[in-house]
C-alpha positions, -999 to 999 in steps of 0.1 A, spaced: 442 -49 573 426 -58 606 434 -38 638 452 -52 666 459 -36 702 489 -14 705 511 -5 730 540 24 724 563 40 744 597 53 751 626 50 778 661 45 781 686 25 759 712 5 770 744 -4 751 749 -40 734 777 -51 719 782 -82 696 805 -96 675 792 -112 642 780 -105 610 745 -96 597 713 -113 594 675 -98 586 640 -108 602 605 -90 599 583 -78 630 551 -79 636 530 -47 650 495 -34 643 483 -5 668 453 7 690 460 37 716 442 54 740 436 93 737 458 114 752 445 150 756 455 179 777 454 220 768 480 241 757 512 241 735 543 220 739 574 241 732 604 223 718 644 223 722 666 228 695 683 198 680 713 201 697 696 192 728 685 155 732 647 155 721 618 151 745 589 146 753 581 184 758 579 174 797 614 184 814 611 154 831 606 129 799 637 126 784 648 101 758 675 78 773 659 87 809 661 52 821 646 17 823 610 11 833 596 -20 852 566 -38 837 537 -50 861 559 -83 855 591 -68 873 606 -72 838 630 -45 828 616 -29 791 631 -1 771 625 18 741 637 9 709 633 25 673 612 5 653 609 28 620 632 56 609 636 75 580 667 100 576 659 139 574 671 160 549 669 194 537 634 198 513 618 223 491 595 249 512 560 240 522 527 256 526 521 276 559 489 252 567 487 218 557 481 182 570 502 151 563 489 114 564 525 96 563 518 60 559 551 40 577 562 5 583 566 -6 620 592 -33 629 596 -46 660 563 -45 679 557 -28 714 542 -6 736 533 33 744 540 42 711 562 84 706 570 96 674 597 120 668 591 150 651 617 173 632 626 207 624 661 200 616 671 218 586 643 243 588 650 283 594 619 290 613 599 275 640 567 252 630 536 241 648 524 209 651 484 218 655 473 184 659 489 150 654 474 114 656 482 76 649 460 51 637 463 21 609 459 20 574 434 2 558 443 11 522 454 43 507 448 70 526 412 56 546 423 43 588 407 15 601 378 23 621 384 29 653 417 34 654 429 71 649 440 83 682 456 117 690 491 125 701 500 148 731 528 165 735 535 174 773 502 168 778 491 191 751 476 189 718 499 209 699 536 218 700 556 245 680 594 234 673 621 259 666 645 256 640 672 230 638 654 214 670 634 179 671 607 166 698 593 132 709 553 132 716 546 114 750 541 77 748 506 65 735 492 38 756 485 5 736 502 -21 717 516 -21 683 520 -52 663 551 -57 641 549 -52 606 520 -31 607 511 -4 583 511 31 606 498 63 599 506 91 617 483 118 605 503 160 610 480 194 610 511 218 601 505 256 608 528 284 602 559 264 581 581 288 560 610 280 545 628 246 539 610 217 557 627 186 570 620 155 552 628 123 536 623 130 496 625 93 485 601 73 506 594 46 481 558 46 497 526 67 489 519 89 517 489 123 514 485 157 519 458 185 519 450 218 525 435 227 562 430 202 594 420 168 585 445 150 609 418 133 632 391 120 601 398 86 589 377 86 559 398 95 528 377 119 512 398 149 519 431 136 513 434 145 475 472 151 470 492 113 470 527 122 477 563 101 474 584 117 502 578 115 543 579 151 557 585 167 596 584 125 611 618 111 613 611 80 637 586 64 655 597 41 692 583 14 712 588 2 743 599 -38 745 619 -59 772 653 -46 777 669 -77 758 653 -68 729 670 -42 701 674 -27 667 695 -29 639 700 5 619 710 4 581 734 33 575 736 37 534 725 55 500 699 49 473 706 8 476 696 11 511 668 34 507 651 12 481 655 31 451 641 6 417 623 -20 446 583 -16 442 566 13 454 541 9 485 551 -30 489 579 -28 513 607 -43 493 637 -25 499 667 -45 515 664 -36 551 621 -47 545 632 -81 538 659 -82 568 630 -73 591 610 -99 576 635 -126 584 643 -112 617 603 -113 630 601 -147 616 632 -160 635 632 -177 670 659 -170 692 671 -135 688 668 -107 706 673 -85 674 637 -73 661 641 -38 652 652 -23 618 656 16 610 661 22 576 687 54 578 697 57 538 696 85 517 696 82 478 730 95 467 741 99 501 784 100 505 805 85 538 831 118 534 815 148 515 778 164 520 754 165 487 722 145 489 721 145 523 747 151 548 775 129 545 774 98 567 801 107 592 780 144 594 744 129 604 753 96 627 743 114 658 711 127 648 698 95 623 717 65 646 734 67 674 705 96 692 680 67 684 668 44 712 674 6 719 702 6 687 724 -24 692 738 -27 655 748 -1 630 748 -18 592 770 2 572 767 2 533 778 31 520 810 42 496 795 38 460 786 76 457 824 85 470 841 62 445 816 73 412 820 109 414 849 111 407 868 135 435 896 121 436 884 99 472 911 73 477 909 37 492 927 56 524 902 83 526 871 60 527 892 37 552 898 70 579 860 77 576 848 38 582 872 40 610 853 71 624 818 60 621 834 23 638 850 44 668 818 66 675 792 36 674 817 16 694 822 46 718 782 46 721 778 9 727 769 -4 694 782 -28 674 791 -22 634 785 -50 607 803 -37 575 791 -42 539 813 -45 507 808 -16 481 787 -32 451 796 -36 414 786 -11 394 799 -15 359 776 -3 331 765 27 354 779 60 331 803 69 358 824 34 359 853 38 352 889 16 360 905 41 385 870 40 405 868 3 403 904 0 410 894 20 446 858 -2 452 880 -34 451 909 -21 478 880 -5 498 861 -40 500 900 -60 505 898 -37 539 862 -41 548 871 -81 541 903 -87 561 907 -60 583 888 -64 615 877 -31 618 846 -45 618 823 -62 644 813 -83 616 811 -87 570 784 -91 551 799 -96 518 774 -84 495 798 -76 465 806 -117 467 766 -121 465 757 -93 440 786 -101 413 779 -116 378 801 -148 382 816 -144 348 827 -106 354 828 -94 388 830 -58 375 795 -59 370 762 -70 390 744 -103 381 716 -96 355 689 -114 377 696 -88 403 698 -60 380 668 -34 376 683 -21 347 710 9 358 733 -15 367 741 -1 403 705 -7 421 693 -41 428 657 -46 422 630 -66 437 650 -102 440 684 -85 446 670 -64 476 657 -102 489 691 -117 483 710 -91 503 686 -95 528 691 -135 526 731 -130 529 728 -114 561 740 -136 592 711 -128 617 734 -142 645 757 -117 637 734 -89 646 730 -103 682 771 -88 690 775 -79 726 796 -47 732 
């Protein structure tokens, strides 16, 4: 891919609201950034402080810039990736994680995070640049990441940190690589294990070379980055996908950005008229609304992976599948009281909420009647309630017409609960884009 100038950055968001319901587009974002280097260590605060820029004074949410223009801009999340508890790590190691921008913008952060680590870790060295295939940058366009001015930052555990912004433009849908020298990790790292994309690893400091020589170990799963901001005119926002395995692309092709929320981004970059651009792809495969497992439960990790996220106007919620198949005992009540929840604390924060119907998932080993019995009065809620801002019926889209137990072959990879390549387009496709656009 060719390189394009990038701008990044990060200020304050301000609330939306809207009332509608849910449509997809794709932005467009390629990036080039100036270097930004300054001595010393950044020292980060724990997560339950907002994150920053390791500068007192740079503080996500910190307010609305000016551009030469006099227009207002904002940042606003333009890829995310939920963190999660992983398997321990080696002390020193660099990661090329190769992401999937959004909405477009400028002065670039990334967010780094320690979240379910037990010990602190030190980012040696950290830089963004854009793939040109595998694991090899386009010339030119590595540039490093400071973190209050300084190269390096150490983050304790349980906290998160943003780098400072990196001047340039990034273009929508462009192929980012951030590029982590990791010192002194022990323990669990923080990471997203199912990334459905090829990222790289190796032993020692490798972050600033381009070249791929050195980065021998291909790796499925996104580790210590959690999100990456932009900044855009204040009008402009993000929608986040709150969900499981269906959402995080499980059975869509590897490395060719197919999931559901891809193809919503697709359609949203491509359509005129909305102010909705962003998408933050927040699901975790096997993830539950009520209990924690793979992942915490939704209700437990909204702050941290949605509503602590800049320039969010929408939440998409699809989630309830892994509640109803396991077979707990969760009742058509209980799922209602924790959708009500997650509704009343994105509403509290300013966002709107477009609500999905749960899926059919017949042929899956754990169907059974008294689960099916619960998936159909959860979606009769989600339907005709109004607890919503707005439906996406994606059970109605999804269902074989001659048994609506049970998904539509065509859309069927195989297990009978996970769409695959044209299913995650047509739940992208049912999505009204106006309804994204809700004002709250």
């Amino acid at each position: 891919m060719s390189a394009h100038p990038v701008h990044l950055g990060g200020r304050r968001v301000q609330p939306r609201s809207r009332r509608r319901t849910l449509g997809a587009l794709s932005a467009l974002i390629t990036a080039v950034c100036l270097p930004l280097t300054a001595p010393g260590a950044a020292q980060a605060r724990p997560q339950s402080t907002p994150p920053t820029a390791a500068q007192p004074q740079q503080q996500t949410g910190a307010g609305t810039a000016a551009d030469p223009a006099g227009r207002g801009r904002h940042s606003v999340i333009t890829w995310g990736a939920s963190a999660d508890r992983q398997g321990s790590g080696p002390a020193d190691r660099s990661y090329r994680l190769i992401v999937r921008t959004s909405v477009g913008g400028t002065d670039m952060r990334i967010r780094l995070s320690n979240a379910f680590g037990d010990h602190p870790v030190t980012f040696a060295s950290a830089y963004a640049g854009l793939q040109q295939q595998g694991a090899e940058l386009v010339h030119g366009t590595n540039r490093r990441l400071t973190f209050g001015g300084g190269p390096s930052v150490t983050v304790p555990a349980g906290g998160t940190v943003l780098s400072d912004p990196l001047p340039g433009t990034l273009a929508a849908q462009s192929n980012l690589v951030i590029s982590l020298y990791v010192t002194g990790a022990q323990g669990p790292t923080t990471g997203h294990g199912m990334a459905m994309q090829t990222s790289y690893a190796t032993a020692g400091d490798h972050a600033a070379e381009e070249a791929a020589i050195n980065w021998t170990d291909p790796m499925g799963s996104w580790y210590w980055l959690d999100a990456v901001s932009v900044d855009t005119a204040t009008a402009v926002d993000s929608v986040v996908t709150l969900g499981d395995s269906i959402t995080d692309g499980w059975a869509s092709t590897t490395d060719q950005n197919r999931r559901w929320p891809d193809y919503l981004s697709r359609r949203l970059q491509a359509a005129s008229g909305l102010t909705v651009k962003g998408v933050a792809n927040e699901g975790i495969s096997g993830n539950k609304v009520l209990a924690d497992g793979n992942g915490q439960a939704a209700l437990n990790r909204l702050q941290r992976d949605v509503l602590s996220q800049p320039g969010v106007g929408t939440v998409f919620l699809l989630e309830g599948i892994n509640d109803i198949k396991a077979h707990t005992g969760v009742s058509v009540n209980d799922l209602v009281a924790g959708y009500r929840q997650i509704i009343d604390r994105a509403h509290a924060a300013g966002t709107c909420v477009v609500g999905a119907t749960v899926m059919p998932y017949k042929g899956w080993s754990e169907y059974d009647a008294a689960g099916e019995a619960v998936r159909q009065g959860v979606n009769d809620w989600i339907r005709n309630s109004g607890a919503f801002d707005a439906v996406t019926d994606f059970d109605a889209i999804m269902r074989n017409p001659y048994d609506h137990q049970e998904m539509m072959p065509f859309f069927d990879s195989g297990d009978h609960v996970h769409p695959n390549d044209k299913g995650m387009q047509a739940m992208a496709d049912a999505v009204d884009l106006s309804a994204l656009q809700c004002h709250r």
